[in-house]
N, C-alpha and C positions, 0 to 999 in steps of 0.2 A: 504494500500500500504506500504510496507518496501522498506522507503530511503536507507536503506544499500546495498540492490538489487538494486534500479536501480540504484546508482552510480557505482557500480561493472560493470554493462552492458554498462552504456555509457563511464566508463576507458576503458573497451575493444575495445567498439566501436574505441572512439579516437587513442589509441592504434596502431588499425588495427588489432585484436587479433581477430575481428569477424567483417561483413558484416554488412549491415547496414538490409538485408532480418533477416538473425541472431537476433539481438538485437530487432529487430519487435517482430520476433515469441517470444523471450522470454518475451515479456513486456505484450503478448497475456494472458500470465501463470499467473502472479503474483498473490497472494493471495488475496483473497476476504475480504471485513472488518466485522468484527464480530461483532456483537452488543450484542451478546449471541440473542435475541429474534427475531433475522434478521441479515441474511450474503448479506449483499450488495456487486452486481456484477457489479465496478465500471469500467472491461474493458469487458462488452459487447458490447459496440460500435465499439471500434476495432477489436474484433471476427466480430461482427455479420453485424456492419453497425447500429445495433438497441441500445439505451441508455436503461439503467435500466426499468422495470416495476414493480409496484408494484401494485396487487389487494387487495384493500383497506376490504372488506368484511373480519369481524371476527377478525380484528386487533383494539384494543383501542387506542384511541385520542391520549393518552401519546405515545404508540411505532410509530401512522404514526407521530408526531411532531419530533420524534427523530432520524426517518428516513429523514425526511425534513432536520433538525438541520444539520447533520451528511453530505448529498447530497451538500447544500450549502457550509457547513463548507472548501471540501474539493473542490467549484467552480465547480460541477460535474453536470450533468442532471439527469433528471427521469421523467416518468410519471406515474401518478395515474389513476388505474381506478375504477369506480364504487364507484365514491367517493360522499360523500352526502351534499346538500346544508349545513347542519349546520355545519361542518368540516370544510369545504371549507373557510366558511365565518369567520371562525375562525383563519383559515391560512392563508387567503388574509389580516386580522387586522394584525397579528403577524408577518410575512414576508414582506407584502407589495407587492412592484411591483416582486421581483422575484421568485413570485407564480402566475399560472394564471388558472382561472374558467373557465372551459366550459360547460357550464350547461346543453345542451342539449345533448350531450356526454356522460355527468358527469365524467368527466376527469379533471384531473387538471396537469400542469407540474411545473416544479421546475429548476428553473436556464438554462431552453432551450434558447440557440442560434438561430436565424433565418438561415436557410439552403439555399444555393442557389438550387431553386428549377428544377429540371430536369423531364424530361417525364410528363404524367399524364393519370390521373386514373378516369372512370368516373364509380359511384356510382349509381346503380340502384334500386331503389324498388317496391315489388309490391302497398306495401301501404303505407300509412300515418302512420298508426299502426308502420310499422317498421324501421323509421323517429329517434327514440334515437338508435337504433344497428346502423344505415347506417353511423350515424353521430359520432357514437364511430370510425367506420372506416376509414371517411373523417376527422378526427381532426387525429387520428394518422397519417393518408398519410402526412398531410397538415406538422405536426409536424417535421417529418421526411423527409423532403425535396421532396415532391410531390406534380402536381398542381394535382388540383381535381375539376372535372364536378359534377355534381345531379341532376338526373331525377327521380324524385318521381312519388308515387300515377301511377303507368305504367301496371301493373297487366293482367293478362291474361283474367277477368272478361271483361275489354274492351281492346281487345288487339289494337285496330288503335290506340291509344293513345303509346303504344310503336313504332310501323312502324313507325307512322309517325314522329317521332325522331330518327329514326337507323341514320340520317348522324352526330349524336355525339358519335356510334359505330369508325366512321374513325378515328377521334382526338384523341382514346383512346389505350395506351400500354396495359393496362389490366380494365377488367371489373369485379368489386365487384358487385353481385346480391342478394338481401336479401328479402326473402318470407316468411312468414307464412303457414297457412291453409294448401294445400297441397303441395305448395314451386315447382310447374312448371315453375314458373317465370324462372329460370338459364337457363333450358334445354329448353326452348324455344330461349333465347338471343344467348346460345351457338349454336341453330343451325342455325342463323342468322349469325354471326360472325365467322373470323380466328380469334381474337384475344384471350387468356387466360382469363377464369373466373374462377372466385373464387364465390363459392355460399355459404350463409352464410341462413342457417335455423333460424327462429328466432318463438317466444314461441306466436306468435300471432294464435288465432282461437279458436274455441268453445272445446268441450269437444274432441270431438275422433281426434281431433287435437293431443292431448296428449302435450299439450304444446313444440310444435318443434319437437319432435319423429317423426310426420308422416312429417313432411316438409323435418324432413333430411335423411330419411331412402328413400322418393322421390329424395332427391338430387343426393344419395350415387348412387343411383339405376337408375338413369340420362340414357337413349339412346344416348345423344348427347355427342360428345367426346368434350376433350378441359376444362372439369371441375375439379378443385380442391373445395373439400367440407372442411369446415370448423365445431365447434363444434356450438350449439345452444348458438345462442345469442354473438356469441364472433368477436364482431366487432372490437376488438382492433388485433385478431389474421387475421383474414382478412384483415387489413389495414397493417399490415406489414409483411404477406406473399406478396400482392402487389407492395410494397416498395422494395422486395427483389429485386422480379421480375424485376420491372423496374431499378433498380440502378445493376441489373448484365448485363441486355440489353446496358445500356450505358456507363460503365464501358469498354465493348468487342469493343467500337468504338475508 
């Protein structure tokens, strides 16, 4: 961030030389922080409503620590994902409490605020199997200011096991659904429901499974309307395409 910007913006502001919409959209812009090995985007929340993310995968201990260093430094948020017990546990010694593990996620966040929490989102799976993607999705909603349902293990192999919980369909602004194998689970819930699903493929099932291929190329290819399809396995972009969702719904009241 350059101090020199934003007191420029907020002399105007004071001023009256510009609107208080004005001085928003330009706080939107300001430059990103360079780290040379990571440009952290410290006003994605004011774009997007979302705080920084970072995919931990292919990044060494030194640059996620310096990412951290750098996040805190400036009293700022983020979250990690796909982040591994031993890191983790390295960064909960080092930080302390304002870092936090979620292990079954494998997420960790960094200087989050508790959100007052609005709407909610219930989290469907077909199996047990897809129990770490579901819960990358319900830890981001949770994070971002969303309540969140989970009805696991629901699967089309026994489908009365889903009926006979459709009355946690009512409760719900949007519905995250996440399947393996052949990934019917969504297009089933979607033709149950008016509300928005989001179907999230994930890498569960045998070989001609193709690890999620064949679950999302079923999703893509859905009969039932009312689906947004997600990438395999990306439960953190699931949980906050639903997060959008819900916080633009409540926003317009």
């Amino acid at each position: 961030m350059n101090p020199k910007k934003i007191k420029k913006i907020l002399e105007e502001l004071g001023s009256g030389k510009c609107t208080v919409a004005e001085a928003l959209e330009q706080l939107r812009t300001l430059p990103y922080d360079d780290l040379k090995f990571a440009k952290l985007d410290h006003h994605r929340e004011l774009r997007k409503g979302i705080p920084e993310a970072i995919y931990t995968p292919g990044k060494t201990e030194k640059q996620i620590v310096g990412i951290v260093e750098r996040i805190l430094a400036r009293r700022d948020e983020a979250v990690f994902t796909r982040m591994t017990k031993e890191i983790s546990s390295k960064l909960r010694t080092r930080f302390g409490s304002k870092v936090r593990w979620y292990p079954e996620a494998r997420m960790l966040s960094v200087g989050m605020l508790r959100r007052q929490p609005i709407g909610r989102v219930l989290i469907v799976t077909a199996g047990t199997s897809d129990i770490p993607v579901a819960e990358e999705a319900a830890v981001t909603c949770e994070l971002l200011g969303c309540r969140v349902d989970r009805l696991y293990d629901v699967g089309v192999a026994g489908i009365h096991r889903l009926t006979s919980n459709m009355g946690q369909f009512d409760k719900a602004d949007v519905i995250i659904v996440l399947a393996g194998m052949e990934g019917a689970l969504p297009s089933v819930v979607a033709g149950l429901t008016s509300k928005p699903v989001v179907a999230v493929p994930t890498s569960v099932g045998y070989g001609a499974s193709f690890e999620g291929i064949a679950a999302l190329l079923g999703m893509l290819s859905s009969c039932s309307s009312g689906i947004g399809v997600v990438n395999i396995d990306n439960g953190f972009g699931a949980g906050a395409l639903a997060v959008v969702i819900v916080k633009n719904k409540y926003s317009a009241h």
